[in-house]
PyMOL Python script that loads the backbone (N, CA, C, O; Angstrom):
from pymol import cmd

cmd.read_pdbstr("""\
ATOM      1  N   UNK A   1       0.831  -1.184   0.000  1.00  0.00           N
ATOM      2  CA  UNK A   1       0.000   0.000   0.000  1.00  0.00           C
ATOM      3  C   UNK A   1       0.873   1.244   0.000  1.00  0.00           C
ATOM      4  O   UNK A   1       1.916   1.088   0.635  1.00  0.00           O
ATOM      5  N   UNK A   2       0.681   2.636  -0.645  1.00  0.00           N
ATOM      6  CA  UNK A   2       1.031   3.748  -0.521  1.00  0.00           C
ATOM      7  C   UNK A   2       0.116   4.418  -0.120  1.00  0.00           C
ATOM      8  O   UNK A   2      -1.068   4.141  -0.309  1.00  0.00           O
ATOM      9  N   UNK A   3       0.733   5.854   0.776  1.00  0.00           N
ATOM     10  CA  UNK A   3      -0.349   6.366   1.119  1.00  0.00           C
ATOM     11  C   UNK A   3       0.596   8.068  -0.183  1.00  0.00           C
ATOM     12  O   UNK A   3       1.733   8.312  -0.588  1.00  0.00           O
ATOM     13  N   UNK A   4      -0.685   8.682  -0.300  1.00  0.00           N
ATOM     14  CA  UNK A   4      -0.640  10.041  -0.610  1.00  0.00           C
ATOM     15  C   UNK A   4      -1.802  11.094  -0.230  1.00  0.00           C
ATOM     16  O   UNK A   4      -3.007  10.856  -0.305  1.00  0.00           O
ATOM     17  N   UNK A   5      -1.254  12.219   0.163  1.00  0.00           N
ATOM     18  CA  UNK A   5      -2.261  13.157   0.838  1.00  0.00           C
ATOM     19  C   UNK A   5      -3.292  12.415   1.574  1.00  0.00           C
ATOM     20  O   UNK A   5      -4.480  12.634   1.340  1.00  0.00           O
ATOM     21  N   UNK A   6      -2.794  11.256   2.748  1.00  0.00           N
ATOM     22  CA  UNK A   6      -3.508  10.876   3.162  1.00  0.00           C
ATOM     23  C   UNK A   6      -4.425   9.652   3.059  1.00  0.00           C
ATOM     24  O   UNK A   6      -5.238   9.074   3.780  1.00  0.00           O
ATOM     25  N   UNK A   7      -3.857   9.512   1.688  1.00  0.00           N
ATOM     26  CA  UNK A   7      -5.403   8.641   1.058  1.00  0.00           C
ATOM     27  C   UNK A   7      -4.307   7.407   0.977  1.00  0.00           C
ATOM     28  O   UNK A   7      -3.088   7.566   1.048  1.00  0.00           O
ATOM     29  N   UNK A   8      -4.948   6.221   0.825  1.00  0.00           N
ATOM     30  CA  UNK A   8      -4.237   4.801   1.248  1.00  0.00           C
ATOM     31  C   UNK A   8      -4.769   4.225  -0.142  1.00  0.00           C
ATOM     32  O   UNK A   8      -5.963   4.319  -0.424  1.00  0.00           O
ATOM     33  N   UNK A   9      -4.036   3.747  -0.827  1.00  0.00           N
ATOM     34  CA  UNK A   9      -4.460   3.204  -2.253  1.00  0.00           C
ATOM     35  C   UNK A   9      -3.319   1.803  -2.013  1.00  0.00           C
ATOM     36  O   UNK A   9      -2.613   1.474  -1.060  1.00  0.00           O
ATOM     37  N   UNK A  10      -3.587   1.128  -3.571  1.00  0.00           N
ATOM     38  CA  UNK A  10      -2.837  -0.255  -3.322  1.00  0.00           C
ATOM     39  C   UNK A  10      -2.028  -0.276  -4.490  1.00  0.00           C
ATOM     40  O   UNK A  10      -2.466   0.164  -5.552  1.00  0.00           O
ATOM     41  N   UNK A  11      -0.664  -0.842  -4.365  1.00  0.00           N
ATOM     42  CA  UNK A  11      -0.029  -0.862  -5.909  1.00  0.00           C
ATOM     43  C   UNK A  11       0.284  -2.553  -6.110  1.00  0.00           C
ATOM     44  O   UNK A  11       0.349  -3.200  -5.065  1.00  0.00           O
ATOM     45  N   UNK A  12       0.426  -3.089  -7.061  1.00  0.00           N
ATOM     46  CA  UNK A  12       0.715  -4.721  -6.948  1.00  0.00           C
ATOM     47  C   UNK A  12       2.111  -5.124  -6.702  1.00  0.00           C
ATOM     48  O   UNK A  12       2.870  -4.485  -7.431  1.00  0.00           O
ATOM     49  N   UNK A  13       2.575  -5.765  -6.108  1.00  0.00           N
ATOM     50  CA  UNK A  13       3.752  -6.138  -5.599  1.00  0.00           C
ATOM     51  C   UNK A  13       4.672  -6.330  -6.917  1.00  0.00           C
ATOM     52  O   UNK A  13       4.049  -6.595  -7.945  1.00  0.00           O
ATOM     53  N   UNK A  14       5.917  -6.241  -7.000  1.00  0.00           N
ATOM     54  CA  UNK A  14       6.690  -6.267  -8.637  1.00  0.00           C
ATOM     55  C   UNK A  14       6.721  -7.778  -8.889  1.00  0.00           C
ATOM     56  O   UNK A  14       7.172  -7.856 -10.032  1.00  0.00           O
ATOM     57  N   UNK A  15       6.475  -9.092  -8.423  1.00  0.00           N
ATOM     58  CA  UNK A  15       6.289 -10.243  -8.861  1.00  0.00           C
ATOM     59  C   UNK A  15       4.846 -10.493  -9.676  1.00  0.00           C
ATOM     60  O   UNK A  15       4.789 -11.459 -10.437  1.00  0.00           O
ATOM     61  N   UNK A  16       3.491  -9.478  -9.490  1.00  0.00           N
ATOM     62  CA  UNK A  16       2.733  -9.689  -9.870  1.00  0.00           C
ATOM     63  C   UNK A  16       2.932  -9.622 -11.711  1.00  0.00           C
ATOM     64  O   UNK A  16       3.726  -8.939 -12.357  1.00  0.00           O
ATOM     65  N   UNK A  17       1.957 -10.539 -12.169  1.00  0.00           N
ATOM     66  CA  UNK A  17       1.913 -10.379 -13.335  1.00  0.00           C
ATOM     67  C   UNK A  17       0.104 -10.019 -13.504  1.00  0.00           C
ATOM     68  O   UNK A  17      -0.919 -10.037 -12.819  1.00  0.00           O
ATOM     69  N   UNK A  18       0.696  -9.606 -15.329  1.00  0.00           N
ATOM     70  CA  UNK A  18      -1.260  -9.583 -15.871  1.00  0.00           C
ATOM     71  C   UNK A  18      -1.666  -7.936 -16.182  1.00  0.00           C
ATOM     72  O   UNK A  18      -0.916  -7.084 -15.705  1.00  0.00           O
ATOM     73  N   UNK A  19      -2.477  -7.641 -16.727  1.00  0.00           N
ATOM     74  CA  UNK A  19      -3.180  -6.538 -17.554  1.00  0.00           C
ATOM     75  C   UNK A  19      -3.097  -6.153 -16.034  1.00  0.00           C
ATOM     76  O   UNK A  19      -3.210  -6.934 -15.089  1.00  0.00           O
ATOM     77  N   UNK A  20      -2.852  -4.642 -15.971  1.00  0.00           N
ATOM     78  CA  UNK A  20      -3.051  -3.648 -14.833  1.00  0.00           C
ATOM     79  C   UNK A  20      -3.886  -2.944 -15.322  1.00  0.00           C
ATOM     80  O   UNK A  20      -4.123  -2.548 -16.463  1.00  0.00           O
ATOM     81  N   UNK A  21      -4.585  -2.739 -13.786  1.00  0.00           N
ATOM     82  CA  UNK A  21      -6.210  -1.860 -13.886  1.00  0.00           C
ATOM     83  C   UNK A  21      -6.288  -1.405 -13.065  1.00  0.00           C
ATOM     84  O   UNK A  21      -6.039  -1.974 -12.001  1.00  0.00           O
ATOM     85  N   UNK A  22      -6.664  -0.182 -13.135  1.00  0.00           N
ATOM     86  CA  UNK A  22      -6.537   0.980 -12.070  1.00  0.00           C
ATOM     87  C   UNK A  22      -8.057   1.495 -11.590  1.00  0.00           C
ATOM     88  O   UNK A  22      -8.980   2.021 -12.210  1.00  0.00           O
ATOM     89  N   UNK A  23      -7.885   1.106 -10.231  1.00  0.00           N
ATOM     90  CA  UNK A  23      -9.740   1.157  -9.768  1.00  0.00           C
ATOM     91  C   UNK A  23      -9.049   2.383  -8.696  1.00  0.00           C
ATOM     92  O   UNK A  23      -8.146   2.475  -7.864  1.00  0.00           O
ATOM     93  N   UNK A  24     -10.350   3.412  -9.454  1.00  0.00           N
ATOM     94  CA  UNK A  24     -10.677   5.103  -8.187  1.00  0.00           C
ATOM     95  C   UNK A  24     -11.578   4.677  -7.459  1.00  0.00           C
ATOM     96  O   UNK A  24     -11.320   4.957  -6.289  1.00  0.00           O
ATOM     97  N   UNK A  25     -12.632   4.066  -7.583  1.00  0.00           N
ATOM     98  CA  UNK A  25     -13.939   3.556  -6.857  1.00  0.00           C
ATOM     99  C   UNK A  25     -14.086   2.736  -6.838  1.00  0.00           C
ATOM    100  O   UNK A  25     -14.287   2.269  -7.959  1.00  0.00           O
ATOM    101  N   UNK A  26     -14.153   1.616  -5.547  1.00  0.00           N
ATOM    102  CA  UNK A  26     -14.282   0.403  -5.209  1.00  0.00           C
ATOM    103  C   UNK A  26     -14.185  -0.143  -3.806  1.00  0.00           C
ATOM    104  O   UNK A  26     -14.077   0.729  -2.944  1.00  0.00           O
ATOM    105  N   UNK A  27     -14.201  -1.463  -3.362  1.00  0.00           N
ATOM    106  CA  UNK A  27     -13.559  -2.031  -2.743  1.00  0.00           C
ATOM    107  C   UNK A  27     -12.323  -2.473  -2.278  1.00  0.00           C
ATOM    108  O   UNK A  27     -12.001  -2.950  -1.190  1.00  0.00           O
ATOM    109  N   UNK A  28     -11.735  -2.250  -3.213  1.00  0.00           N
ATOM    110  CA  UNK A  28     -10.242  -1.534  -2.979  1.00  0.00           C
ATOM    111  C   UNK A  28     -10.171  -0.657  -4.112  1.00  0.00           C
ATOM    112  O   UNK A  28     -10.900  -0.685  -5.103  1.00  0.00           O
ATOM    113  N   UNK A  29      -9.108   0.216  -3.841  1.00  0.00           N
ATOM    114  CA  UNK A  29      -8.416   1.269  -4.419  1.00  0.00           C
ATOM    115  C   UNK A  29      -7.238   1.287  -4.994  1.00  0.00           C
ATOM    116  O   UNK A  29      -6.384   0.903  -4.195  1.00  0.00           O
ATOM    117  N   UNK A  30      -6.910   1.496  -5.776  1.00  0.00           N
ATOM    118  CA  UNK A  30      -5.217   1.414  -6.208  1.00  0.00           C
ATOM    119  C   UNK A  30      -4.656   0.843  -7.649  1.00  0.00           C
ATOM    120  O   UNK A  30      -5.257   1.547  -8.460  1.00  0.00           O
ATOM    121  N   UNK A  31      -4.041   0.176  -8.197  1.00  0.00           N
ATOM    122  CA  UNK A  31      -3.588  -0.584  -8.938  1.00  0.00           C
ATOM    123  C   UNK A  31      -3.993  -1.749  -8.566  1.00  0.00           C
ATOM    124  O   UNK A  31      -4.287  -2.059  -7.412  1.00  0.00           O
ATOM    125  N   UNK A  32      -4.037  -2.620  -9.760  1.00  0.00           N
ATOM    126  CA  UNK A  32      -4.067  -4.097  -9.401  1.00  0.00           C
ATOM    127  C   UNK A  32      -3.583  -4.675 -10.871  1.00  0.00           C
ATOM    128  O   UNK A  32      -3.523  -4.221 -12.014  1.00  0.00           O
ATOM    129  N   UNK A  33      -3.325  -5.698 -10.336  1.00  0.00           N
ATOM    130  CA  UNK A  33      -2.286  -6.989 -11.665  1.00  0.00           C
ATOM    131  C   UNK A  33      -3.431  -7.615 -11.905  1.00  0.00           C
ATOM    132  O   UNK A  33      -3.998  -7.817 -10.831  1.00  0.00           O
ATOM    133  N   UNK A  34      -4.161  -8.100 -12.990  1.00  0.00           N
ATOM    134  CA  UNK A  34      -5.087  -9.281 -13.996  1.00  0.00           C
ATOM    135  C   UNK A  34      -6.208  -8.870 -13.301  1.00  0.00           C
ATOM    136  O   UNK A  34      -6.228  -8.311 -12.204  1.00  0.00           O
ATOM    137  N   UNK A  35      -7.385  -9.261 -14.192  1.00  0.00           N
ATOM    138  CA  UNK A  35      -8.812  -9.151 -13.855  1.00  0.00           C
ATOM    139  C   UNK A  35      -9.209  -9.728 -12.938  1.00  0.00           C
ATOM    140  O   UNK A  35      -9.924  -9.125 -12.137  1.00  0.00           O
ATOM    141  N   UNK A  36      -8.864 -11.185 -12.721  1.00  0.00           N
ATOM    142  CA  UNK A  36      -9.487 -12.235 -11.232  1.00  0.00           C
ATOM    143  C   UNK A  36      -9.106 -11.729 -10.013  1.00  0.00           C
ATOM    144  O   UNK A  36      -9.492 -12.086  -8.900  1.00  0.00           O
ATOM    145  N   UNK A  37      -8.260 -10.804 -10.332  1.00  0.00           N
ATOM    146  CA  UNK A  37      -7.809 -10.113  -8.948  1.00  0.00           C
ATOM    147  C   UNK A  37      -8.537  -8.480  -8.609  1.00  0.00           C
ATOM    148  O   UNK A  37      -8.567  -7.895  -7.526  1.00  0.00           O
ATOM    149  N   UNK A  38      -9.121  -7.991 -10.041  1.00  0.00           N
ATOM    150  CA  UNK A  38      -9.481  -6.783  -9.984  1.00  0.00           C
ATOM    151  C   UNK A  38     -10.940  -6.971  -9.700  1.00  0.00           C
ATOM    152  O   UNK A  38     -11.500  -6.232  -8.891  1.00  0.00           O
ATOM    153  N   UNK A  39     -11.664  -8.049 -10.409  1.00  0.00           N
ATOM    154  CA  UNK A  39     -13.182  -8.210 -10.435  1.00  0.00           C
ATOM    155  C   UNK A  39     -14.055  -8.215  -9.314  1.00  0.00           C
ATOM    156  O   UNK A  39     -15.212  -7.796  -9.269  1.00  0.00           O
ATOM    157  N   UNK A  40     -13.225  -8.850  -8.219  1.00  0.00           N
ATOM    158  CA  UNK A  40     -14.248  -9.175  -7.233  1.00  0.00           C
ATOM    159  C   UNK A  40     -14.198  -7.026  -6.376  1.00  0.00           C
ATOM    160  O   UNK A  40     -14.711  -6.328  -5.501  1.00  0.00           O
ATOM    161  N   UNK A  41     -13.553  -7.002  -7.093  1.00  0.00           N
ATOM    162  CA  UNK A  41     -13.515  -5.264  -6.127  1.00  0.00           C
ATOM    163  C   UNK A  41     -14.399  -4.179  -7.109  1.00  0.00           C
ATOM    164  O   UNK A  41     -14.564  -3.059  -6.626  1.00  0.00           O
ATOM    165  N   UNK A  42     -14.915  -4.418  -8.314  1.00  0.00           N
ATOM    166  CA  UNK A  42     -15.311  -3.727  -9.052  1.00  0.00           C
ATOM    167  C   UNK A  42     -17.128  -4.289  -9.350  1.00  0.00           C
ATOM    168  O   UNK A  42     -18.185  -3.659  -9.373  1.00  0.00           O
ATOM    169  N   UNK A  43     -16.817  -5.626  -9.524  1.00  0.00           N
ATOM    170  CA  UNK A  43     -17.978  -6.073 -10.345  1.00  0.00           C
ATOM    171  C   UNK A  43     -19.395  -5.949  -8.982  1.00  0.00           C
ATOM    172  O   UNK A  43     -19.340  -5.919  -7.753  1.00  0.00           O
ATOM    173  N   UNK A  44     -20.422  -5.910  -9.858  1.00  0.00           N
ATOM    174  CA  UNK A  44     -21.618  -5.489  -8.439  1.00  0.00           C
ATOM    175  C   UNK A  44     -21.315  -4.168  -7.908  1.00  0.00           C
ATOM    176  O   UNK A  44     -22.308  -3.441  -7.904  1.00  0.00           O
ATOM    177  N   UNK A  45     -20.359  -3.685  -7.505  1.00  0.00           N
ATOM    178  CA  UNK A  45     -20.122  -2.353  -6.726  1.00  0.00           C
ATOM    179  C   UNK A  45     -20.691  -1.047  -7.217  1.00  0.00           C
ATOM    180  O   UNK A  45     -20.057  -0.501  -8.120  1.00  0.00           O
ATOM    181  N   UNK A  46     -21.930  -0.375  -6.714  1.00  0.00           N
ATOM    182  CA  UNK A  46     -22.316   0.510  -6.972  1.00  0.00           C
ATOM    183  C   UNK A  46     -21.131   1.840  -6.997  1.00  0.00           C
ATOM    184  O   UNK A  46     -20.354   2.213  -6.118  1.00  0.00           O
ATOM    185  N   UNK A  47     -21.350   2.308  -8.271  1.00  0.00           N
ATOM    186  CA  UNK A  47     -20.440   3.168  -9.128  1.00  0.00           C
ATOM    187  C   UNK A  47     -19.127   3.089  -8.610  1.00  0.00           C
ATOM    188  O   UNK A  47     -18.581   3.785  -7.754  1.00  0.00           O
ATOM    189  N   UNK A  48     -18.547   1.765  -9.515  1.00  0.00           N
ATOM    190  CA  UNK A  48     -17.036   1.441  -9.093  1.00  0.00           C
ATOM    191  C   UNK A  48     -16.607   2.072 -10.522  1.00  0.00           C
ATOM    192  O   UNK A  48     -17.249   1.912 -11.560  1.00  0.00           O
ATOM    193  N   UNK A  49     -15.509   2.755 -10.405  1.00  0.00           N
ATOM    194  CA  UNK A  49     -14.650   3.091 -11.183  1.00  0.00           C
ATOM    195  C   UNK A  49     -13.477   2.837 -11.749  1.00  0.00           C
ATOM    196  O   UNK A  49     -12.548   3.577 -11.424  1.00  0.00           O
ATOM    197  N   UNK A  50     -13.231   1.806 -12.672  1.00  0.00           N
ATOM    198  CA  UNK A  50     -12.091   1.347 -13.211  1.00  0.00           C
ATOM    199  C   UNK A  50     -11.853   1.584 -14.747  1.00  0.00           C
ATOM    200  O   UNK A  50     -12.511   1.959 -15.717  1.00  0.00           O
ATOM    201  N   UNK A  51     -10.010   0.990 -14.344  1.00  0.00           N
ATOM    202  CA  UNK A  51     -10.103   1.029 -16.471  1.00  0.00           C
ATOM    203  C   UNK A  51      -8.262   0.310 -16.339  1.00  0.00           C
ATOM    204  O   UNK A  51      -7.402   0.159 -15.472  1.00  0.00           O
ATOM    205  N   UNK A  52      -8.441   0.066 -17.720  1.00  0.00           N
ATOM    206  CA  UNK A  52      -6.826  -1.046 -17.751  1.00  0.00           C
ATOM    207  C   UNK A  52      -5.962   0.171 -17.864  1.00  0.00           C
ATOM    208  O   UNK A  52      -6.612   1.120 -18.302  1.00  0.00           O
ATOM    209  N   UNK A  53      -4.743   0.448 -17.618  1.00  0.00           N
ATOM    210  CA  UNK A  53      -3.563   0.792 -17.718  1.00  0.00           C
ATOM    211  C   UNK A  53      -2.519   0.382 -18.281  1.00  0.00           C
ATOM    212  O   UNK A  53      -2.133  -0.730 -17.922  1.00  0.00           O
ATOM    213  N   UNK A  54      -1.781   1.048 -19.241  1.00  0.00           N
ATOM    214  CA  UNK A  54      -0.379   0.433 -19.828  1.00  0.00           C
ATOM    215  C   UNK A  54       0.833  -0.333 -18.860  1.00  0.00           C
ATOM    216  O   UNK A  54       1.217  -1.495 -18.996  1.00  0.00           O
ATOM    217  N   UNK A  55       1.251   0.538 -17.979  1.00  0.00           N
ATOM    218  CA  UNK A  55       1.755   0.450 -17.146  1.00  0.00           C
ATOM    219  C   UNK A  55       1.619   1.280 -15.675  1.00  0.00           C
ATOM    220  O   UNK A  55       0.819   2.176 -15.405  1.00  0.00           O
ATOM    221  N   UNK A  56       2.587   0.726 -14.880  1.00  0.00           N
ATOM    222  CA  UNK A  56       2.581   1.143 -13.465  1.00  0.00           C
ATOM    223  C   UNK A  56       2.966   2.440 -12.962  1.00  0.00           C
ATOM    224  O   UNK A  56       2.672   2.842 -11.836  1.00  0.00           O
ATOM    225  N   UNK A  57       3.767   3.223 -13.997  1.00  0.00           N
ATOM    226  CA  UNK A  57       3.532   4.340 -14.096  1.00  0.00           C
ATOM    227  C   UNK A  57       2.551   5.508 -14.207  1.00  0.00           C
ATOM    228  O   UNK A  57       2.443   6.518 -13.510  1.00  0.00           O
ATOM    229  N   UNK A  58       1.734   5.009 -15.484  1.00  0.00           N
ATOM    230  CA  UNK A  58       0.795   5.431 -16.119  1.00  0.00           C
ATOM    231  C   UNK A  58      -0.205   5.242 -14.259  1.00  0.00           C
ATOM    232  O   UNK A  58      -0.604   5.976 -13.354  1.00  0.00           O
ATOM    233  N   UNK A  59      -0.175   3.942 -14.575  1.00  0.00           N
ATOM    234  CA  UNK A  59      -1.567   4.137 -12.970  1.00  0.00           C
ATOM    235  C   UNK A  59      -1.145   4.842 -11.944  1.00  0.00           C
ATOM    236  O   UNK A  59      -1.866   5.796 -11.649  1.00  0.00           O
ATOM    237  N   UNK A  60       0.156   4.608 -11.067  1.00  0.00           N
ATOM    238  CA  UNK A  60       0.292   5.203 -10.491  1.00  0.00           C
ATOM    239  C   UNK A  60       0.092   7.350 -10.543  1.00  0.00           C
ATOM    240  O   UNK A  60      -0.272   8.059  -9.604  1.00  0.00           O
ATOM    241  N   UNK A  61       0.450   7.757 -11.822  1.00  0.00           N
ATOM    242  CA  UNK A  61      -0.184   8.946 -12.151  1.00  0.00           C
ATOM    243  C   UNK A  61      -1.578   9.287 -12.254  1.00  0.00           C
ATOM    244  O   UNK A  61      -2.021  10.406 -11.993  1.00  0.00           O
ATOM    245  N   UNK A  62      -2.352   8.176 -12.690  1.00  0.00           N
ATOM    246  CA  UNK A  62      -3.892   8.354 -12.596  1.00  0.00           C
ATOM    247  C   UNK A  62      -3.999   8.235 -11.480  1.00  0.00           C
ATOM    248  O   UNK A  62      -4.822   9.080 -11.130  1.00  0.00           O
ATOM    249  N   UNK A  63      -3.579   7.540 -10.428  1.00  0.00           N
ATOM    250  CA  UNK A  63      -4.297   7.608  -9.433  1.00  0.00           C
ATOM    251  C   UNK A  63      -4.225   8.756  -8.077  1.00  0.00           C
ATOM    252  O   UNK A  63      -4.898   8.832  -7.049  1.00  0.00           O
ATOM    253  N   UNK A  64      -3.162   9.526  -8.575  1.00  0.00           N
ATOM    254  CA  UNK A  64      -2.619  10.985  -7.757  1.00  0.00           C
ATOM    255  C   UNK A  64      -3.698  11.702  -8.034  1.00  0.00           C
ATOM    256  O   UNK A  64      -4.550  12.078  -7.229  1.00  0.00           O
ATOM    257  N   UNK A  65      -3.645  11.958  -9.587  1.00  0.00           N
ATOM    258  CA  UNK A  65      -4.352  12.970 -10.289  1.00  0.00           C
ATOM    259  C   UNK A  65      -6.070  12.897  -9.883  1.00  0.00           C
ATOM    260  O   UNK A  65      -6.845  13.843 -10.024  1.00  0.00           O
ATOM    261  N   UNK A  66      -6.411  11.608  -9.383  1.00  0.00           N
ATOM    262  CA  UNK A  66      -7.709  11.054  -8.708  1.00  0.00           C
ATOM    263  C   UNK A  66      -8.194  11.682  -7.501  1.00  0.00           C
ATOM    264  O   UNK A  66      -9.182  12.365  -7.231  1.00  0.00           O
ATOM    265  N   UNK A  67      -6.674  11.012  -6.517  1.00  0.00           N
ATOM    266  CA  UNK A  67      -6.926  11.799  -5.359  1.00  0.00           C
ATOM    267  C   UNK A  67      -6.770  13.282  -5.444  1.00  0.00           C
ATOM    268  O   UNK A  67      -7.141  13.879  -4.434  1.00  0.00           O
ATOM    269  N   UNK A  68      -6.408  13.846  -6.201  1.00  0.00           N
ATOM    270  CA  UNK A  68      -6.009  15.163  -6.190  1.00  0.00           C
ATOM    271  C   UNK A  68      -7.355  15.840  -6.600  1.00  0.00           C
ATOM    272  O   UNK A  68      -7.579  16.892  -6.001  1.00  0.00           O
ATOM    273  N   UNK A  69      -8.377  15.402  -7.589  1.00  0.00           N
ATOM    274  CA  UNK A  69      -9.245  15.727  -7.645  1.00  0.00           C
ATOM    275  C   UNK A  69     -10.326  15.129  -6.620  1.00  0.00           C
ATOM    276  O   UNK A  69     -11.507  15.385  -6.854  1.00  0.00           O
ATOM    277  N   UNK A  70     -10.037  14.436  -5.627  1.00  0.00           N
ATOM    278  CA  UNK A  70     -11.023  13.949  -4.928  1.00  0.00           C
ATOM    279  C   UNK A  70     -12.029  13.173  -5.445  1.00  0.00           C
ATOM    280  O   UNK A  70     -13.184  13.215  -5.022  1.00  0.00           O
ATOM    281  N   UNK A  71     -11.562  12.297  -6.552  1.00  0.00           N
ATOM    282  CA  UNK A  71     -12.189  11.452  -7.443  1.00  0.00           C
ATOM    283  C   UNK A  71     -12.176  10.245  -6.867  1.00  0.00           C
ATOM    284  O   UNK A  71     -13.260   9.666  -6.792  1.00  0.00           O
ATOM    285  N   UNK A  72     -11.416   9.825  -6.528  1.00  0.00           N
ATOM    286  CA  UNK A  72     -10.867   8.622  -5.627  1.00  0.00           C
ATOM    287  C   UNK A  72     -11.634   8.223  -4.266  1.00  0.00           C
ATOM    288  O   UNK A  72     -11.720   8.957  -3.281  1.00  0.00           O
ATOM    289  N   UNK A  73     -12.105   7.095  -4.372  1.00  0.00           N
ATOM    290  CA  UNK A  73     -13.007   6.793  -2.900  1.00  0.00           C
ATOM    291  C   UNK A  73     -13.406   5.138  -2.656  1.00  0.00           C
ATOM    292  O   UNK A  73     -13.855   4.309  -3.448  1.00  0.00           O
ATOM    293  N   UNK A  74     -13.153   5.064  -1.651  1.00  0.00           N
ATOM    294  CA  UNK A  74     -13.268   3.447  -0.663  1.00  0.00           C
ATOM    295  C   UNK A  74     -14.671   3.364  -0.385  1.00  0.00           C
ATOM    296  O   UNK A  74     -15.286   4.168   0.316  1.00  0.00           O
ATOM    297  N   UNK A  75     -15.417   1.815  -1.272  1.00  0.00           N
ATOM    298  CA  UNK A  75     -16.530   1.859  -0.819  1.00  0.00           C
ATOM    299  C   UNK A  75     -16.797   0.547  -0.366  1.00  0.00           C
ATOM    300  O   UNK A  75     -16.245  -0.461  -0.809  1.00  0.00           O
ATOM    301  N   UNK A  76     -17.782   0.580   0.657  1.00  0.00           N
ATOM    302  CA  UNK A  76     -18.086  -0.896   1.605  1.00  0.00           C
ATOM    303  C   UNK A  76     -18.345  -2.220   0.563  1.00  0.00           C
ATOM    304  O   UNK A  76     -18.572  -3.337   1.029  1.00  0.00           O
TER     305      UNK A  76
END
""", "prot")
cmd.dss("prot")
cmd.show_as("cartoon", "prot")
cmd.util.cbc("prot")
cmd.orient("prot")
C-alpha cells in the first residue's frame, strides 16, 4: 500500500503479473495486476470506477491525479 495526501491506495507487488487496472472507486483502491484479482472489487459495486492501464507508471499517475481531484473513494 502507498499512502498520498492521506489517502491509502494499493499498488501490486513487482512479482505480480497480468493486464493492470486501475480502480478510483471500489472495494479496494489502487492498482491491481489481472482481472481475477481486480473483479471481485469492481464487479456489483455501486459506481465502481475502473479502467486497464499500460503500465505502473501510467496508474500510479492516474491515481494521484484522482486523489487530487477527490475522485478517488473506498466503498463498503
Amino acid at each position: 500500500q502507498h499512502v498520498y495526501n492521506g489517502f491509502v491506495y494499493d499498488v501490486p507487488l513487482p512479482c505480480k503479473t497480468g493486464q493492470l487496472y486501475l480502480i478510483t472507486v471500489g472495494c479496494r483502491v489502487g492498482i491491481v495486476a489481472g482481472w481475477p484479482a481486480t473483479s471481485p472489487h469492481v464487479v456489483r459495486v455501486s459506481h465502481a470506477t475502473y479502467c486497464k492501464v499500460d503500465s505502473l507508471g501510467e496508474g500510479v499517475a492516474a491515481m494521484l491525479c484522482a486523489i487530487d481531484k477527490r475522485a478517488a473513494c473506498w466503498v463498503p
